[in-house]
N, C-alpha and C positions, 0 to 999 in steps of 0.2 A: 054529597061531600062538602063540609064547609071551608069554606076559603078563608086562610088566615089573614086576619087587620097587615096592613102594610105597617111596618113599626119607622116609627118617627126618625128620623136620622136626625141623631144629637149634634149640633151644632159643636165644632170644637172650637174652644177658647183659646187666641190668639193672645198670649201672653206676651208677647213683641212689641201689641199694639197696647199704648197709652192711653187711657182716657179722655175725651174732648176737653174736662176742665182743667188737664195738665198742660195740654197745649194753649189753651186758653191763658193761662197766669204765668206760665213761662214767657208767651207774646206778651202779659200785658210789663212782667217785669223789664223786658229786651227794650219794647218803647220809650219805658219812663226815665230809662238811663239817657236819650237820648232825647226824650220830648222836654222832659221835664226842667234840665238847665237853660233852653232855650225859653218856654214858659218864664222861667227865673228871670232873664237878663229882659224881655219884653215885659216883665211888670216892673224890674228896675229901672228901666229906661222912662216910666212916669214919675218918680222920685226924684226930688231936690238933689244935687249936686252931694252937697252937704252930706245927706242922710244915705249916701249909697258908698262913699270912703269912710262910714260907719259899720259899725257892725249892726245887723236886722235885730228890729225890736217891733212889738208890736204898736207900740207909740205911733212907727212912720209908715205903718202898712196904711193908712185909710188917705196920709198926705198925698195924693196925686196928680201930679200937673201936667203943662203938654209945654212948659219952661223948658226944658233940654230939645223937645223941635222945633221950639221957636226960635231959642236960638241959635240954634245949626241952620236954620232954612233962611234966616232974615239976616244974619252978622253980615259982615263984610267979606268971608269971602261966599263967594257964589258956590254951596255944595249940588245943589240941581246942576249945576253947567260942568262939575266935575262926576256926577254920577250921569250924564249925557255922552261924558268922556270916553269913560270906562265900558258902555254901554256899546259906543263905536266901536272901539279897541276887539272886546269880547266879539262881538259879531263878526268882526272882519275876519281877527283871528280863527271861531272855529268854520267860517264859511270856506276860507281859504283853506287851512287843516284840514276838515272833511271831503275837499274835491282833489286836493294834491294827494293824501294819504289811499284816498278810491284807485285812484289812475296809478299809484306804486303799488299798494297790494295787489291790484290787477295783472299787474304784468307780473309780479311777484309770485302772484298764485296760481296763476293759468299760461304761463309761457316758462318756457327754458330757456336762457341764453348762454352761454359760455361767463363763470364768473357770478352768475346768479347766488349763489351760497355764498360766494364771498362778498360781496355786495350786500347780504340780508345780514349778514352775519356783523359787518360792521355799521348798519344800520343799529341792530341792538346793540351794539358793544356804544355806540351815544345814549344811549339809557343809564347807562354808568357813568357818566359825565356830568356835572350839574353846572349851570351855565353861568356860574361863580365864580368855575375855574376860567371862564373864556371870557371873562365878563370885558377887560380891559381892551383884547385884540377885536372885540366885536363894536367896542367903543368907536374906536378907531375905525372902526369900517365904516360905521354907519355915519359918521364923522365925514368921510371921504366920499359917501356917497348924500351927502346933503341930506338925511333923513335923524337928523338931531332933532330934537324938538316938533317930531312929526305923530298924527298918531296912527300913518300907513307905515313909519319906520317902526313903529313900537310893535304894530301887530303882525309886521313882518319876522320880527324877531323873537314872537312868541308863538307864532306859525314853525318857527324855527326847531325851537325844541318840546313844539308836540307832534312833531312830523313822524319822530322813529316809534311813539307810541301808537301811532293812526297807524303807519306802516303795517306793524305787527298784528294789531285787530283786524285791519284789513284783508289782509293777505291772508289769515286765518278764514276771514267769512268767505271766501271765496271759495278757499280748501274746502269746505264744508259744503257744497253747492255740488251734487250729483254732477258728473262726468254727460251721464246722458243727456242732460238739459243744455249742454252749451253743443254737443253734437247734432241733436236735434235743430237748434238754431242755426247751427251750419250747414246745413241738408236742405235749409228753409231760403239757404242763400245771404243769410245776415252775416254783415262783418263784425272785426271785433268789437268796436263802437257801438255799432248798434245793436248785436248781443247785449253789449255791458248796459244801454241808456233802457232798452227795452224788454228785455229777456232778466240780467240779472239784478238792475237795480231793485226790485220788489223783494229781492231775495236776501241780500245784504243790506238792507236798511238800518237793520237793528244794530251793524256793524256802524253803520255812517251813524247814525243816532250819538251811539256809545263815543266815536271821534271827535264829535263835534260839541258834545256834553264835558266831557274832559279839555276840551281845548280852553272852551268858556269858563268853564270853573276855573283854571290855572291863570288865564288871563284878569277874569274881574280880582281876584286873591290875590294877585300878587303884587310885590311891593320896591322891591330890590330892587328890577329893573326898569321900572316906572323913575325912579328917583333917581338912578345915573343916566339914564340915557335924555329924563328931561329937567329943563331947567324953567319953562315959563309955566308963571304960574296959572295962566288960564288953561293949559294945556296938561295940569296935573289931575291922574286917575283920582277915584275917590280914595285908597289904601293912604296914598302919599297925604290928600287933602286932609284928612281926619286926622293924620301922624302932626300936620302944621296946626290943624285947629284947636284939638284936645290940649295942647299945650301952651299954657299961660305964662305969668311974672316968674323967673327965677328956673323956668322949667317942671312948674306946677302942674298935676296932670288934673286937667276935667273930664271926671271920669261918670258923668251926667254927659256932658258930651262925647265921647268916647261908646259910651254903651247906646245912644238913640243913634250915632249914625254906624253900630254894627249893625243892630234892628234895620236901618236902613237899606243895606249893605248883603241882609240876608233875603229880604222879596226879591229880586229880580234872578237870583240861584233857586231859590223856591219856587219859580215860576216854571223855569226851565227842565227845573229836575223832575216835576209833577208831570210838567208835557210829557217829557221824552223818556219816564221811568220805565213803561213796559219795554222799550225799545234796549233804554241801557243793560237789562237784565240778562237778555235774551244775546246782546252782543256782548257781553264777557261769557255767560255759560259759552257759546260758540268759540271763542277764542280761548279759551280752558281749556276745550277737548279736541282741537287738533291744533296740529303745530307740526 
């Protein structure tokens, strides 16, 4: 008796999925919107003063000079000892963000106390606040507490209002962290501390990563309160220093200087965000899906 051929099982066609060179030109479209102005202002940034409050011609494409960093890095004021500034600020700010926002999510997300919901609740509800509105009473504070013209006051107060956003990342990465893992560690004999330094730090990283990335970015960027709460000028961020330098006779703007010290302004966020990207990713998805 002959045995019939095994017949081929037709592969069915998954009409859902896309083709690879869709996904392909859709990514490279997503980039270019986003690679390519940056590209623009780093080859503007070698162009004459002149030729960049122009409108692009092919005349001034081949003109290139290193004129607009030389004279940001050589003039009179010092921008290296203000991007040094900002450098301190930033790091204070997210070291201290990411250890204070750790130790409140923590209790936030693994303890019960009476008043806890009300407490988280008006933690977010300062998410709603912008710190424009409190700009004056906080003047005053830091005023009274001898931190004017400091740059522990400044990053105190930029520690300030990324606290409620750490808060909430944090306290989510926690949520997220199996029940049995912190039981396990209790059976093990570990307290809460040392659960949290040793059992759950490797697990919430991407959490601290994501706090301390956000803190940094909010700190070097910003500008408003760099410029009321200081007044000396060796102690000014680079946002404020660029705002004094770019501007010439009558209120002129040099916008040759202007665009080499954003160029400037963008490596040290580029640095950080490349370190800590796998990290960042991974702690917002986590703070996404529970809450």
């Amino acid at each position: 008796m002959a045995v019939a051929a095994p017949r081929k099982r037709r592969r069915r066609k998954n009409y859902n999925e896309a083709p690879l060179w869709v996904y392909l030109i859709v990514g490279s479209l997503v980039s270019a919107v986003f690679v390519v102005p940056l590209m623009w202002e780093i080859f503007r940034s070698f162009q004459p003063a002149a030729a960049i409050s122009n409108p692009p011609s092919a005349a001034t494409f081949g003109h290139l000079t290193l004129e607009n960093y030389r004279a940001l890095l050589t003039g009179q004021d010092d921008i290296l000892r203000n991007v040094v500034n900002s450098i301190i600020v930033a790091v204070v700010t997210s070291v201290l963000t990411a250890i204070v926002a750790t130790l409140a999510g923590y209790g936030f997300g693994r303890f019960r106390f009476r008043f806890s919901g009300l407490a988280f609740g008006m933690i977010l509800l300062a998410l709603m606040i912008p710190f424009q509105a409190v700009l004056t009473p906080l003047f005053l504070e830091l005023h009274s507490l001898h931190l004017l013209n400091s740059l522990l006051g400044l990053a105190l107060f930029y520690t300030a209002f990324n606290l409620p956003f750490g808060t909430y990342v944090m306290r989510n990465s926690f949520l997220a962290v199996p029940k049995e893992i912190i039981n396990a560690a209790r059976v093990d004999g570990a307290g809460p501390m040392r659960a949290l330094v040793s059992v759950l730090r490797p697990l919430v990283l991407p959490g601290v990563a994501t706090t301390a990335l956000y803190a940094f970015l909010f700190s070097w960027t910003e500008f408003l309160g760099a410029l009321t709460l200081m007044t000396n000028d060796g102690l000014f961020t680079l946002p404020v220093a660029l705002s004094n330098v770019e501007t010439g006779t009558y209120g002129a703007v040099n916008y040759g200087l202007l665009i080499a010290g954003a160029v400037i302004s963008m490596v040290p966020c580029i640095v950080v965000y490349v370190s800590l990207q796998r990290y960042y990713v991974r702690g917002l998805v986590s703070g996404a899906l529970k809450g």
